[in-house]
C-alpha positions in Angstrom: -89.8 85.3 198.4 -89.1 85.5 202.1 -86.8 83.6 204.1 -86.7 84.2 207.8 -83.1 82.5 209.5 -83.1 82.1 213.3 -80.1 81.5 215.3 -81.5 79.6 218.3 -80.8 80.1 221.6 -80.7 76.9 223.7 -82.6 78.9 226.6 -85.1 81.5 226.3 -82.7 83.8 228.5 -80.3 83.7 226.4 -80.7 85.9 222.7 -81.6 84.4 219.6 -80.9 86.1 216.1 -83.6 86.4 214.2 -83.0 87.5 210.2 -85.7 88.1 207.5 -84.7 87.8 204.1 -86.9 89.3 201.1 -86.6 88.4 197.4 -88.2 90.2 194.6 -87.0 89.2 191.2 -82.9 90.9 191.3 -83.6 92.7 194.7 -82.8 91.6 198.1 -83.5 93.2 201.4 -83.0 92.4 205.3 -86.4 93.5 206.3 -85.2 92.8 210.1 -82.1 91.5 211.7 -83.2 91.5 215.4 -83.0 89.7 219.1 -85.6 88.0 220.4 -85.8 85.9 223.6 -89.2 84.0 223.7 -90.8 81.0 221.6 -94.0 83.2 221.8 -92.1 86.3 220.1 -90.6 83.8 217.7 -93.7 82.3 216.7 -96.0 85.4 216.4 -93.4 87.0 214.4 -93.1 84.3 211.8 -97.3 83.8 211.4 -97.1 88.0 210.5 -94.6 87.0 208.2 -95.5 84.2 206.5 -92.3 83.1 205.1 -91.3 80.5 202.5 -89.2 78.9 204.5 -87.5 78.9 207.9 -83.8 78.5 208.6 -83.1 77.2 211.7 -79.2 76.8 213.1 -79.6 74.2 215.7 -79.6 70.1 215.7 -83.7 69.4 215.0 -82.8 65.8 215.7 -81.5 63.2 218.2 -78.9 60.8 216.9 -80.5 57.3 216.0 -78.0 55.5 217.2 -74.4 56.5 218.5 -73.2 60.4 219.6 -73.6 62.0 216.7 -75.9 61.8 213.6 -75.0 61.4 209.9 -75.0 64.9 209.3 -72.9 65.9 212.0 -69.8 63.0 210.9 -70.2 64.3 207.3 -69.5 68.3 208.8 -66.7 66.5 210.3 -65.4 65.1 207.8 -65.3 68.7 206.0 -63.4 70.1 209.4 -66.2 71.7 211.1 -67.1 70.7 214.6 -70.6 70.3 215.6 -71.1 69.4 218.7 -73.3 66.3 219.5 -77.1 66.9 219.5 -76.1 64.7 223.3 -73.3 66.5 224.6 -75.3 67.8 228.1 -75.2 71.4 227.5 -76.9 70.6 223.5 -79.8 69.3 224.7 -82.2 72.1 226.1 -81.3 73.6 222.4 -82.1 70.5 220.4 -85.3 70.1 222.4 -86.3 74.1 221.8 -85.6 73.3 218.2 -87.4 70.2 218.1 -90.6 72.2 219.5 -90.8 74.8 217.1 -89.7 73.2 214.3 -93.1 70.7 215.0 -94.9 73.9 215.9 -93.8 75.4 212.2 -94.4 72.6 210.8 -98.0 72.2 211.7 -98.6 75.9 210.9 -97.6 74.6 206.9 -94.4 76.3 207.1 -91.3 74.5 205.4 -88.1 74.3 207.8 -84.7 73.2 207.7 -81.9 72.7 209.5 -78.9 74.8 208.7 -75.2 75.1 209.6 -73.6 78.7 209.2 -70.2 77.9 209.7 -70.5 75.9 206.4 -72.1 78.5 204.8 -69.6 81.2 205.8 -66.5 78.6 204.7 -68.5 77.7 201.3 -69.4 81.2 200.2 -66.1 83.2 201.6 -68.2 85.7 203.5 -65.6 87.7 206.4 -67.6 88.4 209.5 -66.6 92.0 210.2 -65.1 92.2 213.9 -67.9 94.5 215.0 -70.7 92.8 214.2 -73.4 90.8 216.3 -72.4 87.0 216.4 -76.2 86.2 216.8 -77.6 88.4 214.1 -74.6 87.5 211.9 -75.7 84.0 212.1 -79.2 84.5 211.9 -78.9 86.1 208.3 -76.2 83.3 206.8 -78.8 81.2 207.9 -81.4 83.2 206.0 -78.7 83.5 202.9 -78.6 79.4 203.3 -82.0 79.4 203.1 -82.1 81.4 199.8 -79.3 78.5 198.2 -82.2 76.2 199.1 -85.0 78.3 197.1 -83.0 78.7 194.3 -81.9 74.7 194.4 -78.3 75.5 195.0 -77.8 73.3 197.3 -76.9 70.2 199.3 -77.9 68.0 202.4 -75.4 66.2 204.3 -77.2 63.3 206.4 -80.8 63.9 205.1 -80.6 67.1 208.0 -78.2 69.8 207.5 -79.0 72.1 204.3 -75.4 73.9 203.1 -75.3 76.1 199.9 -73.5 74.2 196.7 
């Protein structure tokens, strides 16, 4: 099984962390835990891939109605803070992740959205002082992503995957 977890950048300036996960039977492996800039990279790397699933640690949603969506309320609720998919400085990363999650999507990959603060809190992982924030996101987003295969986990709002 391989799960790739992407910690998106809101502008293609900026770097994203970008995590693949492998699976065989007991073993797991990071294959890569790298930065990338561009959708392009992003995109080329997942199709020489081919994962089972993509991770993706950014709103892939507007709010219906109101600031925030379900999902974000019920993270609040738990003490985390999201910040609105609307708050100004969101919304160049909510439309990137919007893009490629379409763009995934039509290429028959599965995706889901992803929260790694949750993740860190639920599973009581440290982050180690020295360590990349970006590439330390990317792979609990990959490790969420491995919850999901293994049906370990829950959705808050119908958006945000968190492990059980």
């Amino acid at each position: 099984m391989k799960i790739i977890g992407i910690d998106l950048a809101g502008k293609e300036k900026n770097p994203t962390g970008y995590c693949v996960l492998v699976i065989e039977q007991e073993n797991e492996k990071i294959e890569k835990n790298v930065l990338l800039h561009y959708d392009e990279e992003i995109i080329s790397d997942i199709e020489k891939e081919n994962p089972d699933i993509i991770c993706i640690d950014a709103p892939l949603s507007f709010p219906k109605s109101g600031y925030f969506r379900e999902s974000d309320i019920e993270l609040k609720k738990r003490g985390f803070k999201p910040l609105s998919p609307l708050f100004p400085g969101m919304r160049p990363l909510v439309e990137r992740g919007i893009r490629l999650k379409q763009k995934f999507e039509e290429n028959g990959y599965k995706v889901i959205e992803v929260f790694p603060r949750a993740t860190e809190k639920i599973l009581r992982i440290e982050k180690e002082k020295k360590v990349n924030k970006d590439l330390y996101d990317a792979f609990l987003c990959a490790l969420t992503g491995k919850y999901y295969m293994k049906n370990q986990y829950e959705i808050l709002g119908n958006e945000i995957v968190i492990p059980k």
